[in-house]
C-alpha positions in Angstrom: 40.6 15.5 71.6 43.8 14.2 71.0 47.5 15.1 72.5 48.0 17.7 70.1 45.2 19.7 70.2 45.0 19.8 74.0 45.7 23.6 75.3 47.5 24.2 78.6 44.6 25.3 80.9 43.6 21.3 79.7 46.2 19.8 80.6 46.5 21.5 84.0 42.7 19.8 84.2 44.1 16.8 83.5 47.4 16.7 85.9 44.7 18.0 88.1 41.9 15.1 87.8 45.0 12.8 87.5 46.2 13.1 91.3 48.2 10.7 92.6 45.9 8.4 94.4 47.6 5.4 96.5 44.9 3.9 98.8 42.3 3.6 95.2 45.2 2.4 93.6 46.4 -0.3 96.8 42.6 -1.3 96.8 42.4 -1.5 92.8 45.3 -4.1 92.8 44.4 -6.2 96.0 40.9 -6.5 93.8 42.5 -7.2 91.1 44.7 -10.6 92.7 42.1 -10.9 95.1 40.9 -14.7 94.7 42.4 -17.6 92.3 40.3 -17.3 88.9 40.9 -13.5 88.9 37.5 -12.3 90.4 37.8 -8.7 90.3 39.5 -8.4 86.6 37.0 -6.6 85.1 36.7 -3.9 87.1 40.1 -3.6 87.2 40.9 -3.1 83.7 37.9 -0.3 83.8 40.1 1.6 85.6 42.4 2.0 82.4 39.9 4.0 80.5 41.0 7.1 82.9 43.7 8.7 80.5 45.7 11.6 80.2 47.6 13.6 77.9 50.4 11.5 78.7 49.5 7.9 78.0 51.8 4.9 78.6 51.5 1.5 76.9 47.9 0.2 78.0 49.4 -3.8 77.5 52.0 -6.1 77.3 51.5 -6.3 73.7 51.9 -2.4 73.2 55.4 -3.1 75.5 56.4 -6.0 73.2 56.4 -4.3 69.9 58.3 -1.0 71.2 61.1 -3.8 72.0 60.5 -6.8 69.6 58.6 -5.4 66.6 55.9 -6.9 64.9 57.0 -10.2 65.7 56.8 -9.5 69.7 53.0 -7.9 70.0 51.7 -10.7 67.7 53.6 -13.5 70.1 51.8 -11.3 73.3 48.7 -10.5 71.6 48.6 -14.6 71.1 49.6 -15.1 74.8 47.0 -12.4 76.6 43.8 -13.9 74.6 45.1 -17.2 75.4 45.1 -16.5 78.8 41.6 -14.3 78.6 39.8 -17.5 77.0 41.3 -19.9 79.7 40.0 -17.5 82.4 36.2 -17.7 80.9 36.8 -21.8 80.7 37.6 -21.7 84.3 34.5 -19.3 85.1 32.6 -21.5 83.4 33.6 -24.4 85.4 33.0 -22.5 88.4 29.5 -21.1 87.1 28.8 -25.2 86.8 29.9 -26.5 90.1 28.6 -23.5 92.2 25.0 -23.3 90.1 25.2 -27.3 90.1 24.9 -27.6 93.9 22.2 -24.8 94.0 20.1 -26.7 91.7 21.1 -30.3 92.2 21.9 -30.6 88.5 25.5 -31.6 87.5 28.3 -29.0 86.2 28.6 -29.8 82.4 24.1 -29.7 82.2 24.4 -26.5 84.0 27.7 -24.8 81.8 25.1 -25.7 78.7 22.0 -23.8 80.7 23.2 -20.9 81.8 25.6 -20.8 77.9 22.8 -18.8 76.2 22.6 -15.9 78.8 26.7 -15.6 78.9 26.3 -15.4 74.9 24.1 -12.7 75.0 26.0 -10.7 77.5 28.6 -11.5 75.4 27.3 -9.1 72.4 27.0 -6.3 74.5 29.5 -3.4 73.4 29.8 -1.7 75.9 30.4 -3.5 79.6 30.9 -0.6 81.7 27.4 -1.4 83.7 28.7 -4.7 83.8 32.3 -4.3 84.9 30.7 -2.6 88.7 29.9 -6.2 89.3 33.1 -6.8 90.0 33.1 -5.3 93.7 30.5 -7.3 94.6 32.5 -10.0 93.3 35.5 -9.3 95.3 33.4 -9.1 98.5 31.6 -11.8 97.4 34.6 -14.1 97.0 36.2 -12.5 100.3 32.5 -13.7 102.6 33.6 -16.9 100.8 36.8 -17.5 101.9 35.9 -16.2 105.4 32.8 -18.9 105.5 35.4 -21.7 104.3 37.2 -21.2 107.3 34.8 -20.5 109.6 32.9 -24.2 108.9 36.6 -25.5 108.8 37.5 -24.5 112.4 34.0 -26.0 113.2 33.6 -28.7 111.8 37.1 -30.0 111.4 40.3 -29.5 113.2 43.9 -29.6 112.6 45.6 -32.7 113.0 49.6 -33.4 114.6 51.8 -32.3 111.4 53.1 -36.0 111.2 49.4 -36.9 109.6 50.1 -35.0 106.6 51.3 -36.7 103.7 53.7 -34.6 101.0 53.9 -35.7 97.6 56.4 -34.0 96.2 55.8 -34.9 92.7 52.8 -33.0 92.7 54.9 -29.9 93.5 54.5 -28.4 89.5 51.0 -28.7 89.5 51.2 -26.8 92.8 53.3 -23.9 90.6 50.9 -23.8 87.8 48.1 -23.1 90.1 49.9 -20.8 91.9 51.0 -18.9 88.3 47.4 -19.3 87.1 46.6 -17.4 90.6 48.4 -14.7 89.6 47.4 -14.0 86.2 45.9 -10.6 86.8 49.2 -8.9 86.2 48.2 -8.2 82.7 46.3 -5.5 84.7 49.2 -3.9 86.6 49.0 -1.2 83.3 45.8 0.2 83.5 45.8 -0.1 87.1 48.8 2.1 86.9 48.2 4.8 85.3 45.0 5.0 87.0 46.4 6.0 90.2 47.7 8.6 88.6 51.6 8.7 88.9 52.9 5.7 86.8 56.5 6.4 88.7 55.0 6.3 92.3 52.9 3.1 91.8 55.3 0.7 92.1 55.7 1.0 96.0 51.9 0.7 96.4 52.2 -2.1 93.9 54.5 -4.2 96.2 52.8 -3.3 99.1 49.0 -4.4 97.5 51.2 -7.8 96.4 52.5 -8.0 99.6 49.0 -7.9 101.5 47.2 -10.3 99.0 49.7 -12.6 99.5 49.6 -12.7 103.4 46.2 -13.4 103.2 45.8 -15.9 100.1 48.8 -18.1 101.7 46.8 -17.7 105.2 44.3 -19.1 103.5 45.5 -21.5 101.0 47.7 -23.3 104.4 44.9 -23.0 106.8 42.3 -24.7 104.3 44.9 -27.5 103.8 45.5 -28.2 107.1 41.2 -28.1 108.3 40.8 -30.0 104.8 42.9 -32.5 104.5 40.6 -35.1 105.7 37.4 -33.9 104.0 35.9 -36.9 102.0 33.6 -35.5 99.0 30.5 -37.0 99.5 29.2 -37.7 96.4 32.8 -39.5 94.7 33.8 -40.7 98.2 37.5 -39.1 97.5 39.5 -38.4 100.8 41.7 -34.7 100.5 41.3 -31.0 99.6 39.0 -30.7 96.8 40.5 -28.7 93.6 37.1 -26.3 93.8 37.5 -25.3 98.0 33.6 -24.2 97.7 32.8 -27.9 97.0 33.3 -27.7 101.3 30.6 -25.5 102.3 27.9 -27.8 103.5 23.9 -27.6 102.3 22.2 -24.9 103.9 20.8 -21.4 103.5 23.7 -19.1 104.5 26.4 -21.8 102.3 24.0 -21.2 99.1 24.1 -17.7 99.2 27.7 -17.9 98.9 27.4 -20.0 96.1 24.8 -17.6 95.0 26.7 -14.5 95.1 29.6 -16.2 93.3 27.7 -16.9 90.5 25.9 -14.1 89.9 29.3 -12.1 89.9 31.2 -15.3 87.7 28.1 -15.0 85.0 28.2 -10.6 85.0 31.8 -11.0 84.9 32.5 -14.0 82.1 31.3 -11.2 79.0 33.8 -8.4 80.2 36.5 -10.9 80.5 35.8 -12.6 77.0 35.5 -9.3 75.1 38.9 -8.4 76.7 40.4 -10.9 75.3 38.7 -10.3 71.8 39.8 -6.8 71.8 43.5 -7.8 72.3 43.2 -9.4 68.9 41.3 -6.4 67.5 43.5 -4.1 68.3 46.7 -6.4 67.0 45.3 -7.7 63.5 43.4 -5.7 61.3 42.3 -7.7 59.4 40.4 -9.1 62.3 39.0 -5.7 63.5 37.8 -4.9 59.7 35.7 -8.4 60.0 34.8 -9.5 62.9 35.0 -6.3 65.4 32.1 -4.8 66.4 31.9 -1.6 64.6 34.8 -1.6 61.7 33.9 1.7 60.6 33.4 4.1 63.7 31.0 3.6 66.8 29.4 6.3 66.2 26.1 7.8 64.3 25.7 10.5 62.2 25.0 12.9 65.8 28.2 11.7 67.2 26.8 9.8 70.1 28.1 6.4 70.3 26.5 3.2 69.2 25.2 0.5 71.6 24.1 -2.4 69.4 26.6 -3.8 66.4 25.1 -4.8 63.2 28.0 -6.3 61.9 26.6 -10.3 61.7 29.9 -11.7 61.5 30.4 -10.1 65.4 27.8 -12.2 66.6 28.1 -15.7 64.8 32.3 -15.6 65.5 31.3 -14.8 69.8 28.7 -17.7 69.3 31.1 -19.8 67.8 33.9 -18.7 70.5 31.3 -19.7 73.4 30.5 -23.2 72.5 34.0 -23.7 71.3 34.6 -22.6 75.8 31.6 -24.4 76.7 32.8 -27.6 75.1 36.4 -27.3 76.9 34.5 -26.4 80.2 32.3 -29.5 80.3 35.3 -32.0 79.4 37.6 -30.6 82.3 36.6 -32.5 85.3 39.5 -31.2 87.9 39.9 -27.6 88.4 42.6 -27.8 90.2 44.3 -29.8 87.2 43.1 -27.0 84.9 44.4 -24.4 86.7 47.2 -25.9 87.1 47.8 -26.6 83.2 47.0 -22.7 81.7 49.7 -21.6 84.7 52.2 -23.3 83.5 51.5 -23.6 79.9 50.6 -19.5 79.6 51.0 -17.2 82.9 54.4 -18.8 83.9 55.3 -17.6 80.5 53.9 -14.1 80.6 55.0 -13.9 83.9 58.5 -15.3 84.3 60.4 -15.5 80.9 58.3 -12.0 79.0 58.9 -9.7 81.6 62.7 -10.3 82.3 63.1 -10.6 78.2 61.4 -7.2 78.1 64.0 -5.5 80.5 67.1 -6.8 79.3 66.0 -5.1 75.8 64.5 -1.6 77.5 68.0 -1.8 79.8 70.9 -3.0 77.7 73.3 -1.8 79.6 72.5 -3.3 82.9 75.2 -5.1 85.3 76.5 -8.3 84.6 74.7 -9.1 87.9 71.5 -8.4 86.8 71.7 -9.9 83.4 72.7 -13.3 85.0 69.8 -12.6 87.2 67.2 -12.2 84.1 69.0 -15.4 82.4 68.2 -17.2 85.2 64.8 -15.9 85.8 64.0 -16.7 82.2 65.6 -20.3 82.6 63.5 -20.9 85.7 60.5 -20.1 84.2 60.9 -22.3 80.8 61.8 -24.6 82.8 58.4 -24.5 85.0 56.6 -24.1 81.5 57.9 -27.5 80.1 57.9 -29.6 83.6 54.9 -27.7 85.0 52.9 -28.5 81.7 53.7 -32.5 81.4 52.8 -33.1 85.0 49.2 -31.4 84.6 48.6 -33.0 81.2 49.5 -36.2 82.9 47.0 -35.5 86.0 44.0 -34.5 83.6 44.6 -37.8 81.6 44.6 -39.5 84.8 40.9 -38.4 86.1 
């Protein structure tokens, strides 16, 4: 039923179902940025399938051509599915060091193992099953974080501040990490207009940013302080390792962990890829008319919709995309590096120079103050981009 056609006892329904809902909508963001490598994505962008009759732009690329054209979605479109694919590499990585130390094989045998099963998930059309997987991860990654630091104050201990060495070189790959950490605000949209009042959300927005933060920079300063010192027992390297699982020691309880996050890294890779796919879909047709899974409609002759494509171009392109990922996956051999590299190349893009581009265009007649402000911002961040990108480029060649 489209906009048109609804009648107004509907879309009383609708303002109805479509109550304002703040604590769903605090605990749908602090998923969402809950955990570098963007754990809880998926079932965060599930929640933009609850619409009503008055939708807002569901992406940054729907934003970009209302300002920039054609020329602007195309440029986004190209940015989000960069970022999508770069987010699969890194699960992938993950999947390899996490499964590696479960079955003592190492991380590029194990991205090539378990590549079949993420292929096949990976032709499923429809990922809604799937995307409730994503709670579990959160919790998952949360018991992680909480075991890290529980075996740190253990088995390590925090040394006089003078004992820590700052390089400050190092301080861009530090940013693009950071930037890659935040990459989830390509779900802010959905997760929007899923609370249910689009104008209200911003408050719960800074105050879900604010908590995640607290407890991610808790984190992040606590495990370099207790891990400082660690030396990697297989390479012999002294400091924090790029991957902070690679600290949980053998044993039953640590392997669950690992367990847990691989299970929800493996359920979660497919919804992430074929978010990234649809991006593309829903950009260039001539994509969708090829290589979509259903170019015609997605539904039979009864109206119900279809579950399996047979468009054979669908599956040999995601086939093609996945070894193409897996290939990149077993060459990286830092995450940390990685990370750092798609933050800085991407994210500090799409999240420092689009956004204040964007408002200047919506808000033309803003102050001179706040024009200088957006310059700046967007000066700052190409500035990142270019520095940000040479010294993790430099770092990878140097493994």
């Amino acid at each position: 039923m489209t906009v048109e056609h609804l009648t107004e006892n509907d879309i009383e329904v609708v303002k109805k179902e479509n109550k304002f809902t703040p604590i769903p909508a605090f605990g749908n963001t602090v998923k969402a940025f809950a955990g570098a490598g963007s754990f809880a994505l998926p079932w965060a962008m599930q929640q933009g399938e609850k619409r009503g009759p008055d939708v807002p732009p569901c992406s940054y690329a729907d934003i970009a051509a209302y300002a920039y054209g054609r020329a602007g979605e195309l440029a986004l479109c190209f940015m989000n599915f960069s970022v999508t694919m770069a987010i699969c590499v890194a699960y992938l990585i993950l999947v390899g060091q996490n499964f590696g130390e479960l079955c003592n094989y190492n991380q590029q045998t194990i991205i090539w193992y378990t590549m079949p099963a993420m292929v096949i998930l990976c032709f499923l059309t429809d990922m809604k099953y799937l995307s409730y997987t994503s709670i579990f991860g959160a919790l998952s990654l949360l018991f992680a974080m909480g075991t890290i630091m529980v075996y740190g104050g253990i088995d390590y201990s925090i040394k006089p501040y003078d004992e820590y060495k700052v390089d400050y070189s190092n301080v861009p790959l530090w940013f693009g990490v950071a930037a890659f950490f935040f990459c989830n605000h390509i779900v802010v949209i959905p997760i929007s207009h899923a609370s249910g009042d689009v104008r209200r959300y911003p408050k719960v927005l800074n105050y879900g940013m604010l908590f995640i933060t607290i407890v991610n920079l808790t984190f992040a300063i606590l495990g370099y302080f207790y891990f400082y010192f660690y030396v990697d027992p297989v390479t012999g390297v002294v400091g924090v390792p790029s991957a902070i699982t690679q600290v949980l020691p053998k044993g039953a309880f640590a392997n669950v962990v690992r367990a847990c996050i691989v299970l929800e890294l493996i359920c979660s890779y497919p919804i992430v890829f074929g978010a990234g796919m649809n991006v593309v879909e829903s950009s260039v047709k001539i994509f969708f008319k090829h290589f979509s899974a259903f170019p015609v409609s997605d539904r039979n002759e009864d109206g119900k919709k279809l579950f399996i494509s047979r468009n054979w171009k669908f599956y040999v392109l995601r086939v093609l995309f996945n070894v193409a990922l897996a290939a990149i996956g077993t060459n990286i051999k830092n995450f940390g590096s990685y990370t750092s590299l798609i933050g800085s190349l991407m994210l500090a893009l799409t999240g420092l120079v689009v956004p204040p581009l964007l408002y200047i265009k919506y808000y033309p007649e803003q102050s001179r103050l706040l024009f200088a402000a957006h310059i700046a911002i967007v000066v700052f961040g190409l500035g990142a981009t270019g520095y940000g990108t040479y010294q993790s480029i430099v770092d990878l060649i140097n493994q």
